[in-house]
C-alpha positions as CSV (number, residue, x, y, z in Angstrom):
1,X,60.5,243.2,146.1
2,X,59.9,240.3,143.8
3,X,56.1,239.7,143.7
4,X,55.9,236.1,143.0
5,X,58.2,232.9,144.0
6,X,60.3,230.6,142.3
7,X,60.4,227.1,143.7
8,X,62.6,224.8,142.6
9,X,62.7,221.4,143.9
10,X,65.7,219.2,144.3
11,X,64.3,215.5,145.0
12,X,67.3,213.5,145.3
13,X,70.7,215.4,145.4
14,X,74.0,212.5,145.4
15,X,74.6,212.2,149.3
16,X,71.9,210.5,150.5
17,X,71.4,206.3,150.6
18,X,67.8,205.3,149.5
19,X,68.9,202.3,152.2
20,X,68.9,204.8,154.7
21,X,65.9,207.6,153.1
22,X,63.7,204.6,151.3
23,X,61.5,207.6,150.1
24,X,64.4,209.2,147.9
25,X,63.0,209.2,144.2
26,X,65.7,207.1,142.8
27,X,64.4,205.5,139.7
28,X,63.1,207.2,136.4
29,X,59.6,206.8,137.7
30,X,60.0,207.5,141.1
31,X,61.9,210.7,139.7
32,X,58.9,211.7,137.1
33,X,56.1,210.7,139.7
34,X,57.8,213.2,142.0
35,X,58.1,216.3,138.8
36,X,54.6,215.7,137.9
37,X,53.2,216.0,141.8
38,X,55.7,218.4,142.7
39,X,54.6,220.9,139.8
40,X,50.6,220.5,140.5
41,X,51.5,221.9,143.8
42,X,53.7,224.9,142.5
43,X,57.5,224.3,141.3
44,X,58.6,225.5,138.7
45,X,62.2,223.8,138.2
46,X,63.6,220.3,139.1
47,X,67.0,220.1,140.2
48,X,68.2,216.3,138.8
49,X,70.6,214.1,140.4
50,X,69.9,210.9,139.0
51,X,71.3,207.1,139.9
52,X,72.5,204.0,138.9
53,X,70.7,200.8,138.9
54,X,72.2,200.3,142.6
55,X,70.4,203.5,143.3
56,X,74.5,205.1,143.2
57,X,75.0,208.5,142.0
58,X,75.9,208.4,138.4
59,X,76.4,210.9,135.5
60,X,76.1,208.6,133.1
61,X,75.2,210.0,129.9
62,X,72.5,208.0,128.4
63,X,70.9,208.1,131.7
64,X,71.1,211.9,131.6
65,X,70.1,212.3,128.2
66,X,66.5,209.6,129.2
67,X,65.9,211.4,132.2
68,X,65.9,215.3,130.7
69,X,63.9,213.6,127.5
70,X,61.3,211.3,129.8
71,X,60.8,215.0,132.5
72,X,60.1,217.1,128.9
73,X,57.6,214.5,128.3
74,X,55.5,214.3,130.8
75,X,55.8,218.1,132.9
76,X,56.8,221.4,131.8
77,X,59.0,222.2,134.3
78,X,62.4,223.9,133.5
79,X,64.9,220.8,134.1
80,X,68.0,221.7,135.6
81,X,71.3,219.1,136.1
82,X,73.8,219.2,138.2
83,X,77.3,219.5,137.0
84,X,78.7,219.2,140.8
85,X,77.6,215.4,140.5
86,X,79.4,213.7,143.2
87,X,82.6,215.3,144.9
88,X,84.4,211.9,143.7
89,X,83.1,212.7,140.0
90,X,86.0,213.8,137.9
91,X,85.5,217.4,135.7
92,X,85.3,215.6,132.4
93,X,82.3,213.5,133.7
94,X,81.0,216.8,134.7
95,X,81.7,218.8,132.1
96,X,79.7,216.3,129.7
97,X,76.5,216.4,131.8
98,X,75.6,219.5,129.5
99,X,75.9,216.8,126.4
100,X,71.9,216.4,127.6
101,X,71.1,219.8,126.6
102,X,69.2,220.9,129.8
103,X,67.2,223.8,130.2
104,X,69.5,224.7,132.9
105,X,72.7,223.7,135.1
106,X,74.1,224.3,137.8
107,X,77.5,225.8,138.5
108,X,79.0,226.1,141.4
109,X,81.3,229.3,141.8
110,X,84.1,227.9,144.4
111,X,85.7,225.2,146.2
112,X,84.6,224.3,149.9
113,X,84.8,221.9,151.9
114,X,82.0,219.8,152.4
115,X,81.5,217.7,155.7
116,X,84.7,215.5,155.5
117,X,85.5,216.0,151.9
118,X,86.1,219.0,149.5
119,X,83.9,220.0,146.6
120,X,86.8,221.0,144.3
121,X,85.6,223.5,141.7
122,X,89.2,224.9,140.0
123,X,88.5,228.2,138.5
124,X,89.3,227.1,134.7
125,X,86.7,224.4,135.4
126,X,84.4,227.0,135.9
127,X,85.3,229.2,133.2
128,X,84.7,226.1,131.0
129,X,81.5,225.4,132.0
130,X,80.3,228.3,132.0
131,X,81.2,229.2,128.0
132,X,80.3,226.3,127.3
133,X,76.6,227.0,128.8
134,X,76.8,230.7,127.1
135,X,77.5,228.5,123.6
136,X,75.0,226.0,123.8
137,X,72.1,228.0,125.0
138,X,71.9,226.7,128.7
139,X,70.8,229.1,131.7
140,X,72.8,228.8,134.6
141,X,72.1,228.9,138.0
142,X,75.1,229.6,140.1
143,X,75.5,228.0,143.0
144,X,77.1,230.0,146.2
145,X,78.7,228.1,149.0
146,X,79.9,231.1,150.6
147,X,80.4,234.4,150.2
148,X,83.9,234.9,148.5
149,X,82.0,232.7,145.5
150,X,80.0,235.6,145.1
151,X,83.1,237.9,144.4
152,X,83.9,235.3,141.8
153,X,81.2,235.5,139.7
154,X,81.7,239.4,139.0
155,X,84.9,238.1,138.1
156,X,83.9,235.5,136.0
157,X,80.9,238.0,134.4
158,X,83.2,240.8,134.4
159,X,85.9,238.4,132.1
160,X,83.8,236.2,130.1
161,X,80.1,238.0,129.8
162,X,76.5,237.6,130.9
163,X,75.1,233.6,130.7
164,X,72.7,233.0,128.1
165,X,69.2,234.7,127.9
166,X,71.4,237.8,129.9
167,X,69.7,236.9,133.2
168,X,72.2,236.2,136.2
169,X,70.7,233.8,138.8
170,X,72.1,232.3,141.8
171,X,71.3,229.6,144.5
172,X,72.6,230.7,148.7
173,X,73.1,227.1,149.2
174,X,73.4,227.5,153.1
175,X,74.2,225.3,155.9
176,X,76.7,222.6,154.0
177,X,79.3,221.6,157.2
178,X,82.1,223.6,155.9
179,X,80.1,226.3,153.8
180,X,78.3,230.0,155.1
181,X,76.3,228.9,157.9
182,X,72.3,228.9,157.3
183,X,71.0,232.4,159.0
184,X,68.9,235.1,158.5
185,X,72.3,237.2,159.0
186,X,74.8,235.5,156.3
187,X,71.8,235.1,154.2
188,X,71.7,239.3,154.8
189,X,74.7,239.9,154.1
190,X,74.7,237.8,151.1
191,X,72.2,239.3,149.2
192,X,73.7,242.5,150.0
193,X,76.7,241.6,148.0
194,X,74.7,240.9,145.2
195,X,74.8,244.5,144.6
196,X,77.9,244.2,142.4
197,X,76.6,242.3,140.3
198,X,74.6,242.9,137.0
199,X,71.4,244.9,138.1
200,X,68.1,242.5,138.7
201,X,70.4,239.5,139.6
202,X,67.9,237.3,141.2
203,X,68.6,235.0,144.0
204,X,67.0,231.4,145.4
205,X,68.3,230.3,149.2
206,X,68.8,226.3,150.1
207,X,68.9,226.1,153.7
208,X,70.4,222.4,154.4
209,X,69.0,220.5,157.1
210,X,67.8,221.8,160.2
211,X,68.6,225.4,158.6
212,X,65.7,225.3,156.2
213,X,62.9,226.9,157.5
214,X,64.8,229.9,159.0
215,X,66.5,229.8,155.3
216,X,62.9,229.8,153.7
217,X,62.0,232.6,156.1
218,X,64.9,235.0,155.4
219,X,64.8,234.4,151.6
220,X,61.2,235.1,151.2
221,X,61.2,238.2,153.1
222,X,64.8,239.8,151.8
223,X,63.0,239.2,148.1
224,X,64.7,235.8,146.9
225,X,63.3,232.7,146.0
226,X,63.6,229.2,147.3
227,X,64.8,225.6,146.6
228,X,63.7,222.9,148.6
229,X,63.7,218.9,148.8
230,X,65.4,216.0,149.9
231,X,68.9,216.6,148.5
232,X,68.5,219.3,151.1
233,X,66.7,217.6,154.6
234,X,65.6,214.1,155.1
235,X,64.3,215.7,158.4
236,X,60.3,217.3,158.3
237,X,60.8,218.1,161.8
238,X,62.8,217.1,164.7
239,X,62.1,213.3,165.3
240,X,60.0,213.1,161.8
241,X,61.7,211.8,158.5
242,X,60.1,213.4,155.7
243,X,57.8,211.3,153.5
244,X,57.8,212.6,150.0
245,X,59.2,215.9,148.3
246,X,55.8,216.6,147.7
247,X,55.7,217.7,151.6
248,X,58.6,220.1,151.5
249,X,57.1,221.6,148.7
250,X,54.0,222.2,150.2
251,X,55.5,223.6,152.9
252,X,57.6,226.2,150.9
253,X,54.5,227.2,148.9
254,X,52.3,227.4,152.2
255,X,54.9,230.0,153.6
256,X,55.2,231.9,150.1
257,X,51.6,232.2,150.2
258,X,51.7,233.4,153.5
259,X,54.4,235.6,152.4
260,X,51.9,237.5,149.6
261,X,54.2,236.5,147.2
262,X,52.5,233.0,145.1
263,X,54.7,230.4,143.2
264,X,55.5,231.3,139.6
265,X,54.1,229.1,137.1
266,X,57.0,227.2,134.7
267,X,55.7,230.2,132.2
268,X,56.2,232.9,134.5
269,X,59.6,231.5,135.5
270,X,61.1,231.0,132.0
271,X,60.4,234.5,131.6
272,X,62.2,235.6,134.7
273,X,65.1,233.4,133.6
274,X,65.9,234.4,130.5
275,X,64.7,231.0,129.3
């Protein structure tokens, strides 16, 4: 059992309209006002979606390139990009979010659908991005959508080698309309299968909206970490919006208190990763 907790934070993921959420952090200093508060209270890592001047997902590359520069500045936490983007963005666009030299990015291990539209992730797209990470020096975190993506990565390990820094780390990302449904049993049976895989393979869980605290729940006591924020749920609870990031991450380091097992300081967590 893992004594201590990784929190990662994701503050504005690419679905939600700040039109419709008006406390999404869509600007640069919305963004670093949200990484500085968020790691006084205990993250560690900052998943980064960023926008456009419309407040539209973008992966534009000078944006990209400010934002990881501008978070280095002014926190310490271990910044993380997303390479899924969009599911309109095309693989090139995606391929040259690691042209801002992150700590870490994500890559998602599979295809699913994902509410009315699909999340294509073609294996040789993988494969690229994840050499590409091993060349460059960028951790990974491996996103799961459901449980076959797990047999994929020991295929993709087994063909191509450990990531950078030798660690393997993934992300449950759990309750996506289309995806492995948020519960204490998939989430079981999940980190079960993590078994074939390279030996101290850690794992975070993202429970999506409504499934987040039984997500945060499960993780903590089968020995995984957690992500949280408003990529995730706009919802606190039922019939309250939630205000700020800051809240949900609060929340998930009241209950890994409660769990005995206290967030990991940026230190501590760049140790654990390899990074």
């Amino acid at each position: 059992m893992t004594t201590g907790t990784l929190i990662t934070v994701a503050p504005t993921g690419a679905e939600s309209a700040k039109t419709e959420v008006p406390a999404l952090p869509v600007t640069l200093d919305e963004l670093l006002l949200t990484a500085t508060e968020c790691e006084a209270l205990g993250a560690s890592i900052i998943h980064v979606h960023i926008r456009d001047d419309e407040a539209r997902p973008t992966l534009d590359l000078g944006r990209l390139r400010a934002t990881v520069s501008a978070l280095r500045e002014s926190t310490d936490l271990i910044v993380q990009l997303s390479t899924g983007g969009a599911v309109t963005d095309p693989e090139a666009d995606r391929l040259a979010v690691l042209d801002a030299a992150p700590d870490m990015a994500s890559c998602t291990m599979g295809t699913v659908n994902f509410g009315d539209d699909v999340f294509l992730n073609r294996w040789e797209f993988i494969v690229d991005l994840h050499t590409r990470m091993q060349e460059r020096g960028i951790v990974p975190e491996y996103e799961i959508f459901d449980l076959g993506h797990l047999t994929a990565l020991r295929r993709l390990l087994d063909r191509y080698g450990l990531p950078h820094g030798g660690h393997v780390h993934v992300d449950f990302v759990m309750g996506v309309p289309g995806g492995m449904p948020g519960t204490t049993a998939t989430l079981v049976a999940a980190q079960q299968m993590l078994r074939d895989l390279p030996e101290g393979t850690t794992f975070s869980a993202t429970g999506v909206g409504r499934s987040t605290i039984p997500v945060m729940l499960a993780s903590l006591s089968t020995g995984g970490h957690l992500r949280v924020g408003m990529e995730d749920t706009v919802t606190y609870a039922k019939g309250r919006p939630v205000e700020s990031n800051m809240q949900l991450v609060a929340r998930a380091v009241g209950f890994a208190q409660l769990a005995q097992r206290p967030p990991l300081n940026t230190t501590q967590a760049r140790e654990l990763l390899g990074r």
